[in-house]
C-alpha positions, 0 to 999 in steps of 0.5 A: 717046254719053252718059255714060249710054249709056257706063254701060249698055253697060259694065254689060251687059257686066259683067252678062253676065260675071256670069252667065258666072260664075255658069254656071260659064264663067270664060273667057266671064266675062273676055272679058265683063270685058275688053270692059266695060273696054275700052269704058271705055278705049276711050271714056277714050282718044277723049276724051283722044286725039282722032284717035288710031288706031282700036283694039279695046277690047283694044288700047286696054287695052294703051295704058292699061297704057303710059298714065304719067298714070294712076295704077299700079293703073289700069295694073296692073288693065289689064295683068292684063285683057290677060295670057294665060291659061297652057296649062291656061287659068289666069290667071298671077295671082289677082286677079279680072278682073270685079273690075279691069274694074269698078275700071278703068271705073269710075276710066277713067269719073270722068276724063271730063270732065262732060256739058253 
């Protein structure tokens, strides 16, 4: 898979949340933003981990967030992509989740080393 096909799949997802928003379906919007940067993690993590375990796009965030060589607003984006939503289906933070998967794939996707 190439960088570009990477960035296509990252920026469909993202796309997807978008439209979730702006439908007024917040929920749907963050599951869109947890896949596009799960994807990233995922795709970061296989590169710097080969034969590592087999994870989802949400257990490879988790390993981002305990990732010590990633800078702490990487890891911070990470954790908030992957905090529970409270009883009344509210985010315990402020921060937007499209706006950390895009910051998170966008950092994950520049430390991939170049395409020959």
């Amino acid at each position: 898979m190439t960088k570009s096909d990477i960035n296509a799949i990252i920026h469909a997802e993202l796309d997807a949340a978008q439209a979730a928003r702006a439908a007024g379906n917040e929920g749907r919007a963050r599951v869109h933003a947890r896949r596009a940067a799960g994807k990233a993690a995922e795709i970061y993590r296989t590169v710097y981990f080969p034969g590592g375990p087999r994870l989802n796009g949400f257990r490879h965030l988790q390993r981002i967030v305990a990732d010590e060589n990633l800078p702490g607003d990487l890891r911070a984006a990470a954790e908030r992509l992957t905090v529970q939503v409270t009883p009344a289906h509210t985010l315990p933070h402020d921060d937007d989740p499209l706006e950390d998967a895009r910051n998170l794939a966008a950092a994950l996707l520049t430390r991939l080393p170049a395409e020959d």
